[in-house]
N, CA, C, O and CB atoms as a CASP TS submission, in Angstrom:
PFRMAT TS
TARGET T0000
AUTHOR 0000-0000-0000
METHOD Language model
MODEL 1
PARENT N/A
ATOM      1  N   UNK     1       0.837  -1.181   0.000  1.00  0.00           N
ATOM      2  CA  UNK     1       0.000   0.000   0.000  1.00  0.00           C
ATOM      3  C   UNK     1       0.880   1.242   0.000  1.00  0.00           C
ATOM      4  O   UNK     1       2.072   1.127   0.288  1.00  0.00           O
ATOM      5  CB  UNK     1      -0.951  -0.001   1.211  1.00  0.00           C
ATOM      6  N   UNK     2       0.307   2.524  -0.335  1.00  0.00           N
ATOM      7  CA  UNK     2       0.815   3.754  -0.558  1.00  0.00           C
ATOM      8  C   UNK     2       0.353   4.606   0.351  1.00  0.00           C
ATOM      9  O   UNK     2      -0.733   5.186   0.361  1.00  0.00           O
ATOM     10  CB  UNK     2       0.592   4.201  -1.759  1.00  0.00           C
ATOM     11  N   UNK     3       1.108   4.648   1.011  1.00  0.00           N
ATOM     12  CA  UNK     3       0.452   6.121   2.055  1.00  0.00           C
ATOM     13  C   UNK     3       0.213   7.463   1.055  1.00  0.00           C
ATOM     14  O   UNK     3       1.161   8.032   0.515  1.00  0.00           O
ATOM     15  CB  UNK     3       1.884   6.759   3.495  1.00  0.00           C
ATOM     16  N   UNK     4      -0.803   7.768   0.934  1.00  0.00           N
ATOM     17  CA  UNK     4      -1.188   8.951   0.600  1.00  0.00           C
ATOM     18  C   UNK     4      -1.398  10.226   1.466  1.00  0.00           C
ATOM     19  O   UNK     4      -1.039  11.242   0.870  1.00  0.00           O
ATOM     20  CB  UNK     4      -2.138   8.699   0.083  1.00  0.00           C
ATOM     21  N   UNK     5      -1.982  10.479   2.962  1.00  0.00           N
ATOM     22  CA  UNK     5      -2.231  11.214   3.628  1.00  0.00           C
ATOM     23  C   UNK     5      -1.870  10.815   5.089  1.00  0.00           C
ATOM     24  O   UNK     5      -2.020   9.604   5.251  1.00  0.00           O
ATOM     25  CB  UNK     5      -3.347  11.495   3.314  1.00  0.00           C
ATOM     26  N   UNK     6      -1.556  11.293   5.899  1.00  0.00           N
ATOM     27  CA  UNK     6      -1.560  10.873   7.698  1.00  0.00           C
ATOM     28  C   UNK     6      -1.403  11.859   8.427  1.00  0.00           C
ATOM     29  O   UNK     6      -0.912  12.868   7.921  1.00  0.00           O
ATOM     30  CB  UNK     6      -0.435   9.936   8.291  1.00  0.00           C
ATOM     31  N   UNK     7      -1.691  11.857   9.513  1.00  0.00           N
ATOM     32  CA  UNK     7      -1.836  13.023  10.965  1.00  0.00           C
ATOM     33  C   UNK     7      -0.950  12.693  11.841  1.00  0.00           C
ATOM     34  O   UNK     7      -0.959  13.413  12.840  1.00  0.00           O
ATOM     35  CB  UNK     7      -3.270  13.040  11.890  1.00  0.00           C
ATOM     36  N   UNK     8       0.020  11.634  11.822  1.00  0.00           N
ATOM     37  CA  UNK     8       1.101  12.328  13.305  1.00  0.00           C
ATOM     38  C   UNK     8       2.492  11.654  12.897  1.00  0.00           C
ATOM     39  O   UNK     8       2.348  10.664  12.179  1.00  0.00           O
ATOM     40  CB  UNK     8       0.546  11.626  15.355  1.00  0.00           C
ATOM     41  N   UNK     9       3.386  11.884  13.109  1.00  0.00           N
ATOM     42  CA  UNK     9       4.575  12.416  13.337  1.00  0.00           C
ATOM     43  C   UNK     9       5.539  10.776  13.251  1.00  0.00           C
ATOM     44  O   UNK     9       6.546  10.527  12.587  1.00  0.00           O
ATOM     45  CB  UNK     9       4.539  13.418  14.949  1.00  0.00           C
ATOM     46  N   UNK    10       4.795   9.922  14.148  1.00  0.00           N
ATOM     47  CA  UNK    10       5.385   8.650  14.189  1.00  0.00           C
ATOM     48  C   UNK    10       4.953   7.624  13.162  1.00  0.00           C
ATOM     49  O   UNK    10       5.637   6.602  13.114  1.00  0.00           O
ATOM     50  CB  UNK    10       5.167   8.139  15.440  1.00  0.00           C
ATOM     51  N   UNK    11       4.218   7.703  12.567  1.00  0.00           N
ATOM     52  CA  UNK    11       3.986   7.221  10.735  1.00  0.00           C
ATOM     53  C   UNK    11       3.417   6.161  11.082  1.00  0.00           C
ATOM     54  O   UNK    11       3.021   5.519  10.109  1.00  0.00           O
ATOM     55  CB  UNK    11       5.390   6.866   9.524  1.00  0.00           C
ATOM     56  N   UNK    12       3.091   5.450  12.594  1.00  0.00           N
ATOM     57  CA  UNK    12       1.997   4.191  12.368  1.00  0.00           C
ATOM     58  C   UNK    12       0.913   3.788  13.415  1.00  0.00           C
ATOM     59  O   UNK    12       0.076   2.886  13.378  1.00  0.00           O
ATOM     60  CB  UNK    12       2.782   2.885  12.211  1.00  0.00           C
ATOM     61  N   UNK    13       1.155   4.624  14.252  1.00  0.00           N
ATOM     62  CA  UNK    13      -0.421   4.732  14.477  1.00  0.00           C
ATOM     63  C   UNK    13      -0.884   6.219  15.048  1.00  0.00           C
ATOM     64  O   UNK    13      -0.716   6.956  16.020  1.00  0.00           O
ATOM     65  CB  UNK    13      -0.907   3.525  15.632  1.00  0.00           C
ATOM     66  N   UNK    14      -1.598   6.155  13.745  1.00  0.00           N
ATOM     67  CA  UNK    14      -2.429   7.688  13.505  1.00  0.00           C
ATOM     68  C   UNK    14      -3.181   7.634  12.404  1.00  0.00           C
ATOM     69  O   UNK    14      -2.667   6.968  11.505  1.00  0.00           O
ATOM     70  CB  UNK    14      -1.504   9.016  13.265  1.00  0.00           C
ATOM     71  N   UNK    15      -4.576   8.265  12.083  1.00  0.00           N
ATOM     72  CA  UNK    15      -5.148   8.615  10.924  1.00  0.00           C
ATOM     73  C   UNK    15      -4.226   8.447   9.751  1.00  0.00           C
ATOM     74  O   UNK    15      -3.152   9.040   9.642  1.00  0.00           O
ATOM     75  CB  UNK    15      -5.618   9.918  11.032  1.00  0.00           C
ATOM     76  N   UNK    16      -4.797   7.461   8.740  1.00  0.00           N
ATOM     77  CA  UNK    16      -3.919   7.679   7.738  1.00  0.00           C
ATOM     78  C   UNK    16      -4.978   7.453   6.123  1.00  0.00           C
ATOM     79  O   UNK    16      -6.134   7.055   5.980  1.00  0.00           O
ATOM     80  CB  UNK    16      -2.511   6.480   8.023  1.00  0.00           C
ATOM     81  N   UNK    17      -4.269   7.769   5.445  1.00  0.00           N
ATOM     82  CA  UNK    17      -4.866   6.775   4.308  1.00  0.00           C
ATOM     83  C   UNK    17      -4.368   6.349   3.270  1.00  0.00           C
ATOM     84  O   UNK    17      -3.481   7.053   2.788  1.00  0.00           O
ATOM     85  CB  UNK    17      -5.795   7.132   3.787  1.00  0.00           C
ATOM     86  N   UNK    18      -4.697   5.206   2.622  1.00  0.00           N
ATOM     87  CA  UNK    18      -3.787   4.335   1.367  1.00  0.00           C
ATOM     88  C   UNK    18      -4.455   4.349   0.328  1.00  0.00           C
ATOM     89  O   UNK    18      -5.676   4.386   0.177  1.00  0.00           O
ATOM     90  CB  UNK    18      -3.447   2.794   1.548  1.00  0.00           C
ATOM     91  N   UNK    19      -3.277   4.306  -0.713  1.00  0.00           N
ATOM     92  CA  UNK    19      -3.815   3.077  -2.032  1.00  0.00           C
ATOM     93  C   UNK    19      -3.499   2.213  -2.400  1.00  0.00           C
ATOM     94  O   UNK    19      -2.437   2.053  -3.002  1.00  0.00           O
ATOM     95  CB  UNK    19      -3.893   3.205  -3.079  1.00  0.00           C
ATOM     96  N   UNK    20      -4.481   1.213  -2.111  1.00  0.00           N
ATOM     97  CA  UNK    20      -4.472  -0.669  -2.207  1.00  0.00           C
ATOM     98  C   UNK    20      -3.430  -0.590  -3.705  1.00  0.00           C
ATOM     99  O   UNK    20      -3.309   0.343  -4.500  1.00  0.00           O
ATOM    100  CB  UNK    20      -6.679  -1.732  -2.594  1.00  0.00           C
ATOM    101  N   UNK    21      -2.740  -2.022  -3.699  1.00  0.00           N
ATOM    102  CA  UNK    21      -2.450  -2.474  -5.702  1.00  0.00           C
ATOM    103  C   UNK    21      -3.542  -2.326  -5.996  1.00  0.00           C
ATOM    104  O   UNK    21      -3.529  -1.786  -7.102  1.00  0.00           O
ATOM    105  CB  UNK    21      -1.945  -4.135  -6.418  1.00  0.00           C
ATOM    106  N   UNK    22      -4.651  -2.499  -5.633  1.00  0.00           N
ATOM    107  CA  UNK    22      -6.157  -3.240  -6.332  1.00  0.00           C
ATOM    108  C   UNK    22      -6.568  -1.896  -6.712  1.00  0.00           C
ATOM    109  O   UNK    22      -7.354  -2.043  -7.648  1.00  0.00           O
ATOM    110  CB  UNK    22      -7.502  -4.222  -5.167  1.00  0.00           C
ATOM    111  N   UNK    23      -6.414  -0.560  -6.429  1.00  0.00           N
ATOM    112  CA  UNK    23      -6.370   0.831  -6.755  1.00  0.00           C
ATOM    113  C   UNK    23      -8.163   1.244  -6.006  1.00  0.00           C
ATOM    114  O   UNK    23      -9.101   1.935  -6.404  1.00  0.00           O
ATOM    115  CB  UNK    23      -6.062   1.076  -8.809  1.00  0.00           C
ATOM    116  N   UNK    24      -7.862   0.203  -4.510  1.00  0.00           N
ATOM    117  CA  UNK    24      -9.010   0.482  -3.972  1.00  0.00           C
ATOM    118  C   UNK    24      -8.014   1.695  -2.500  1.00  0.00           C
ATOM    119  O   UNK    24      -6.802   1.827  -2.331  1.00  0.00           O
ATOM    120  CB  UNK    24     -10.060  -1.314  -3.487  1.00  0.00           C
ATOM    121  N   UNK    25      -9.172   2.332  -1.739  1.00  0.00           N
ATOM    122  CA  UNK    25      -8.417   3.182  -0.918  1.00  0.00           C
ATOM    123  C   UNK    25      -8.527   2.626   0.964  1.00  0.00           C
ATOM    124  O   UNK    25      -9.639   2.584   1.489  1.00  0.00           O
ATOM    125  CB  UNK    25      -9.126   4.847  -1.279  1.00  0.00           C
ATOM    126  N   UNK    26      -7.485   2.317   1.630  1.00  0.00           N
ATOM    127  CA  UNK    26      -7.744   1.910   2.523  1.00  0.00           C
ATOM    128  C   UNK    26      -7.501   2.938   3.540  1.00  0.00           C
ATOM    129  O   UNK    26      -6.762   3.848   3.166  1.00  0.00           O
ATOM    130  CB  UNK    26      -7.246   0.844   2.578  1.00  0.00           C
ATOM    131  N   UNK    27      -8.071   3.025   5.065  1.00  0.00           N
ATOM    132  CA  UNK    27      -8.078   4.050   6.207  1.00  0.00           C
ATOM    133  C   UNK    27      -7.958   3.080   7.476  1.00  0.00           C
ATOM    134  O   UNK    27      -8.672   2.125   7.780  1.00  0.00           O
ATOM    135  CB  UNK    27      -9.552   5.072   6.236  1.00  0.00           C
ATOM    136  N   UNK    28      -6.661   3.698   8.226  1.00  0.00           N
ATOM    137  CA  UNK    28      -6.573   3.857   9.927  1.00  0.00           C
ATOM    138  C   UNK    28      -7.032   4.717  10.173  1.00  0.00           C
ATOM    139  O   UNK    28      -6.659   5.810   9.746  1.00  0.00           O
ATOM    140  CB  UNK    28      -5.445   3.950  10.673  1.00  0.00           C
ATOM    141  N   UNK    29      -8.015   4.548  10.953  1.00  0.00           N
ATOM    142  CA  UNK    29      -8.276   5.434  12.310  1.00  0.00           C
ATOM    143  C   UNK    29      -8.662   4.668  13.468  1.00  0.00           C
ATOM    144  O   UNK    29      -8.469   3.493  13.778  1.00  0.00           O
ATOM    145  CB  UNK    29      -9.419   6.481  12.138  1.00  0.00           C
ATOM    146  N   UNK    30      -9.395   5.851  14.162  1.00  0.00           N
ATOM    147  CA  UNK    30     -10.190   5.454  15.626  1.00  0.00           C
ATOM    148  C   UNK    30     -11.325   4.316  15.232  1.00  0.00           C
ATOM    149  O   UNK    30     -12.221   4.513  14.412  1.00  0.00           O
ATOM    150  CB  UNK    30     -11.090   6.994  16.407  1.00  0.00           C
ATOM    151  N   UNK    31     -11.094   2.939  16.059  1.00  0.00           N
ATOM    152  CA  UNK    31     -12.043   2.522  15.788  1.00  0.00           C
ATOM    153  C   UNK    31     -13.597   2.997  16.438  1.00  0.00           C
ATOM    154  O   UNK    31     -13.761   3.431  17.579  1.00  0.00           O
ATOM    155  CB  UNK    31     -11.658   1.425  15.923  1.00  0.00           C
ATOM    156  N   UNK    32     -14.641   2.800  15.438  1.00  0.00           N
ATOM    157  CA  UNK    32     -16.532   3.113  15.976  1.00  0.00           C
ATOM    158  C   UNK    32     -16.532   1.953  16.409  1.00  0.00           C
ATOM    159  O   UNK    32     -16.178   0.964  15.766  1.00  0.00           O
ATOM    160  CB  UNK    32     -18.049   3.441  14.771  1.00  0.00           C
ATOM    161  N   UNK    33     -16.916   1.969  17.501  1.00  0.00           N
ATOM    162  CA  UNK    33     -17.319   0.413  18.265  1.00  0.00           C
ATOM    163  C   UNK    33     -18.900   0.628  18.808  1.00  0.00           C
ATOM    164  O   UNK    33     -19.522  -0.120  19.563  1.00  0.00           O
ATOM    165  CB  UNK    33     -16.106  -0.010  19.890  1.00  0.00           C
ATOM    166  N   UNK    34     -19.243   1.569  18.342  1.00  0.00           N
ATOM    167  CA  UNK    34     -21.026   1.772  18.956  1.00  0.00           C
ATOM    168  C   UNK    34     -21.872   1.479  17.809  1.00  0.00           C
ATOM    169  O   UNK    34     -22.835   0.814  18.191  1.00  0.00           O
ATOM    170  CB  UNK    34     -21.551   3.539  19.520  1.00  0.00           C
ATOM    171  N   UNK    35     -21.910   1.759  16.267  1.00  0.00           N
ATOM    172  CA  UNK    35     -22.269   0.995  15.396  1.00  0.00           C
ATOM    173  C   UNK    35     -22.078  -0.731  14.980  1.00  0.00           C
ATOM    174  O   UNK    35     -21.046  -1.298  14.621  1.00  0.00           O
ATOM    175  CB  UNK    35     -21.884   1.678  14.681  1.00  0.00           C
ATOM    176  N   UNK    36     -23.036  -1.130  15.112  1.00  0.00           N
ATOM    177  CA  UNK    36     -22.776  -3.021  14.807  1.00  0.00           C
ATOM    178  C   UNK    36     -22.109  -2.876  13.256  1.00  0.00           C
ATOM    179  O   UNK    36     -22.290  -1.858  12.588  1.00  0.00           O
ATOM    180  CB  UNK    36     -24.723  -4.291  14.715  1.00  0.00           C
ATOM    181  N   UNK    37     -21.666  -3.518  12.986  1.00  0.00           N
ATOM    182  CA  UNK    37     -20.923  -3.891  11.602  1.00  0.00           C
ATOM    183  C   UNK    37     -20.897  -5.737  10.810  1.00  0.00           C
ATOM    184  O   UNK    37     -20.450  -6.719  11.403  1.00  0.00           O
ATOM    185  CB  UNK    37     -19.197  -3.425  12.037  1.00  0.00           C
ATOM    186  N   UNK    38     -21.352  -5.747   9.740  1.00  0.00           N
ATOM    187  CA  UNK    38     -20.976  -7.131   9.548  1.00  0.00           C
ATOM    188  C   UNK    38     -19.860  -7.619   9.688  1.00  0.00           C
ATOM    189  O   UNK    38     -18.845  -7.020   9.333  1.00  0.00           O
ATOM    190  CB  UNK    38     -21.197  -7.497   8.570  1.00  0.00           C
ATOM    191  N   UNK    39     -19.850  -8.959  10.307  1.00  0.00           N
ATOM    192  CA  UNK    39     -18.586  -9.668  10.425  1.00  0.00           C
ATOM    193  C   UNK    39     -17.584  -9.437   8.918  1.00  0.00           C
ATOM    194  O   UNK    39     -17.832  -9.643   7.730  1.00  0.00           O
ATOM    195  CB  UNK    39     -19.017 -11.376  10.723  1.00  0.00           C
ATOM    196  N   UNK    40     -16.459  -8.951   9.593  1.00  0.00           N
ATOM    197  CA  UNK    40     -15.259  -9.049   8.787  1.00  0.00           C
ATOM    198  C   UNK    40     -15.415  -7.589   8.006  1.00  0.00           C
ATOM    199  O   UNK    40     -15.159  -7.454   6.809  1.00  0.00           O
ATOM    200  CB  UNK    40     -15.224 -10.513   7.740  1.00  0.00           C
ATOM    201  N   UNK    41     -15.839  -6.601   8.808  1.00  0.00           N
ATOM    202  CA  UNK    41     -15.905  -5.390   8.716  1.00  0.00           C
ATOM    203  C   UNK    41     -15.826  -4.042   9.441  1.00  0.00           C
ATOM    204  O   UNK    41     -16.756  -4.118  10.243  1.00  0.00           O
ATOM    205  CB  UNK    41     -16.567  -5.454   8.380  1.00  0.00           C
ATOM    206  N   UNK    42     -15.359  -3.097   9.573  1.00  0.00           N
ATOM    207  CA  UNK    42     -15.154  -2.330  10.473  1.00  0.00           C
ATOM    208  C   UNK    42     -15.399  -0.810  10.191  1.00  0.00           C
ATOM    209  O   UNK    42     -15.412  -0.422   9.023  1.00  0.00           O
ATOM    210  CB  UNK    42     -13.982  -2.620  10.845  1.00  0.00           C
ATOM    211  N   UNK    43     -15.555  -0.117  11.015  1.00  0.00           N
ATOM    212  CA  UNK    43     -16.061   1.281  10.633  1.00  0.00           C
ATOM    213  C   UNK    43     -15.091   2.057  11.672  1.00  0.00           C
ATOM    214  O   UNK    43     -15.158   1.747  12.862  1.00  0.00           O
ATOM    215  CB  UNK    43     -17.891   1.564  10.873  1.00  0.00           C
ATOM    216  N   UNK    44     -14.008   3.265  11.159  1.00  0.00           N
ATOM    217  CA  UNK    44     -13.210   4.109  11.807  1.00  0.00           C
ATOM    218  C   UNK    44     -13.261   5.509  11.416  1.00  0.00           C
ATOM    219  O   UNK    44     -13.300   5.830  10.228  1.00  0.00           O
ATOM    220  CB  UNK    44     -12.009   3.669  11.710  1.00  0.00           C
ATOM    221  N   UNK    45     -13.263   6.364  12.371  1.00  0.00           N
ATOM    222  CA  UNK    45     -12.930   7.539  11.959  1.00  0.00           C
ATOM    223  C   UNK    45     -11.976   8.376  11.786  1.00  0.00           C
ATOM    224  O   UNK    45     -11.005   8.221  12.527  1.00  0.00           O
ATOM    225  CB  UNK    45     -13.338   7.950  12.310  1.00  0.00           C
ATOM    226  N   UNK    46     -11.933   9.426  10.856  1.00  0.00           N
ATOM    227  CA  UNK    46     -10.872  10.214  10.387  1.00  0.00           C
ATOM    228  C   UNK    46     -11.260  11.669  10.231  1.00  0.00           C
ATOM    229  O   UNK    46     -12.399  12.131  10.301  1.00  0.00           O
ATOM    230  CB  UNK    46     -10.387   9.673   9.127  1.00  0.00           C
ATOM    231  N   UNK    47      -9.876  12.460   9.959  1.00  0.00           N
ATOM    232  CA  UNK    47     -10.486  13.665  10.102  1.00  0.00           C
ATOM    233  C   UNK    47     -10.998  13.976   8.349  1.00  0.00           C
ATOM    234  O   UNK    47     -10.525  13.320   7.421  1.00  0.00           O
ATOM    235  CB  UNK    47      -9.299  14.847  10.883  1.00  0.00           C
ATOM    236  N   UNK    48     -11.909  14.954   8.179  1.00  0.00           N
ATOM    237  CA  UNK    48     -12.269  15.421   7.025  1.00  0.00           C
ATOM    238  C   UNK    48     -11.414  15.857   5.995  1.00  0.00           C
ATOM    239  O   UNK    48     -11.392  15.480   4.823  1.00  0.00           O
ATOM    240  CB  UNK    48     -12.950  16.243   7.250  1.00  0.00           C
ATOM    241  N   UNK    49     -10.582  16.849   6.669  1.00  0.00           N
ATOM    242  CA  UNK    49      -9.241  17.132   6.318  1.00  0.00           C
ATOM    243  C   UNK    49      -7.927  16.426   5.899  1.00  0.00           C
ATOM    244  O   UNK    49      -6.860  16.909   5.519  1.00  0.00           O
ATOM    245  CB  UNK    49      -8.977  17.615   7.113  1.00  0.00           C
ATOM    246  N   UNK    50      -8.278  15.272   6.061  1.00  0.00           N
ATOM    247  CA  UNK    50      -7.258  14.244   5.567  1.00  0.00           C
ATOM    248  C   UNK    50      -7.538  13.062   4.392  1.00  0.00           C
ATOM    249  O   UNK    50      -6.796  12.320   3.748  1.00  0.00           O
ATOM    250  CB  UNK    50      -6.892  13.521   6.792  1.00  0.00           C
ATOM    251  N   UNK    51      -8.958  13.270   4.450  1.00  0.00           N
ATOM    252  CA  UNK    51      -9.458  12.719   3.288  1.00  0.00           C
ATOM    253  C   UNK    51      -9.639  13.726   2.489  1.00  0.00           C
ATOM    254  O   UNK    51      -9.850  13.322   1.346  1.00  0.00           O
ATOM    255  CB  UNK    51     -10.581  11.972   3.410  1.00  0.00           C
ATOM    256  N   UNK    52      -9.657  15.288   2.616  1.00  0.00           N
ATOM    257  CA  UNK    52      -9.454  16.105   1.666  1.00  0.00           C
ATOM    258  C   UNK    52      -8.034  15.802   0.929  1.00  0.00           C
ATOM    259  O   UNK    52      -7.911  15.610  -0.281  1.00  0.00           O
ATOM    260  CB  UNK    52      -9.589  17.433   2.236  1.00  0.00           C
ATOM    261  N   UNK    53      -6.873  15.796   1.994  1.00  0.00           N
ATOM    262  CA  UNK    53      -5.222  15.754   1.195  1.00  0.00           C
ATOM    263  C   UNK    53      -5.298  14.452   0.610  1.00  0.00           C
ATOM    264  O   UNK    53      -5.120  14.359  -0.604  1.00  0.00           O
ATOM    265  CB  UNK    53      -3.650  15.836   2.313  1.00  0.00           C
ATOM    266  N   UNK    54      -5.547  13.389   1.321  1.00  0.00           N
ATOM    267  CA  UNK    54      -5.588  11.997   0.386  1.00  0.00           C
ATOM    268  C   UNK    54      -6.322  12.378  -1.425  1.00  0.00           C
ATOM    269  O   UNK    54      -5.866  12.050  -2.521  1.00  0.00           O
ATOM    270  CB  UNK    54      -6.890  10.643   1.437  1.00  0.00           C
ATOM    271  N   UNK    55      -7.414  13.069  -1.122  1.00  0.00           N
ATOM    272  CA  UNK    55      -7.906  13.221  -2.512  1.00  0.00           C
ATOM    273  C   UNK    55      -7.099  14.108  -3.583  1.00  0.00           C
ATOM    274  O   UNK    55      -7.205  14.060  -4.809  1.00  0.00           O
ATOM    275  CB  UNK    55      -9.245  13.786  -2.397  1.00  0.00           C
ATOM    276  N   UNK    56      -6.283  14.913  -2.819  1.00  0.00           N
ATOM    277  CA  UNK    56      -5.535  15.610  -3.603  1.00  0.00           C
ATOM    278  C   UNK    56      -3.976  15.210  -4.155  1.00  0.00           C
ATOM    279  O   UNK    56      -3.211  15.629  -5.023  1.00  0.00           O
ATOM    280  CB  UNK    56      -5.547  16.694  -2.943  1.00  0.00           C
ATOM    281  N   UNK    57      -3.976  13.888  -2.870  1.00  0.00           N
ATOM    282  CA  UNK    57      -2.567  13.477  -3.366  1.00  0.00           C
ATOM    283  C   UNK    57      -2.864  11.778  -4.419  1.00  0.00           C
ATOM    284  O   UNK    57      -1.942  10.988  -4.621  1.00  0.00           O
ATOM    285  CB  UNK    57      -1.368  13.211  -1.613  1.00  0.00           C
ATOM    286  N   UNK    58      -4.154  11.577  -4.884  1.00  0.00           N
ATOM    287  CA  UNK    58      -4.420  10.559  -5.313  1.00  0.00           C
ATOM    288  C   UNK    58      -4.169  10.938  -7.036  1.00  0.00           C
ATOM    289  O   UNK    58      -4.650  11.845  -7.715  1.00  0.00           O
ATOM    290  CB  UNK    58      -5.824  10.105  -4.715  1.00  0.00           C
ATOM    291  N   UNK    59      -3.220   9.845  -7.391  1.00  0.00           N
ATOM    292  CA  UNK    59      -2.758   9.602  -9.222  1.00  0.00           C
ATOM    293  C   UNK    59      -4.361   9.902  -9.594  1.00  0.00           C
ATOM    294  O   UNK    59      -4.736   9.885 -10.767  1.00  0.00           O
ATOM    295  CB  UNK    59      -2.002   7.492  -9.915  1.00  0.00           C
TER
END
């Protein structure tokens, strides 16, 4: 994966976001643990602002 965007300083755990080979886009963040999710799925948050730079730093 390609780091495209991230929020802190130590490069692995913090808000971040990728691009898969598969040229799909993957995200660390905070995990939501108050929404149920289907198995083998997960829901995290990020800031707005970082999925703004990810979009701007995306080929």
């Amino acid at each position: 994966m390609t780091k495209l965007a991230g929020t802190c300083d130590d490069g692995i755990d913090c808000p971040a976001v990728f691009l898969t080979e598969r040229g799909t886009i993957a995200v660390q963040g905070d995990l939501v643990d108050y929404i149920n999710t289907p198995l083998g799925e997960a829901i995290v948050e990020i800031p707005v602002a970082l999925l703004l730079e990810a979009a701007n730093a995306t080929p």
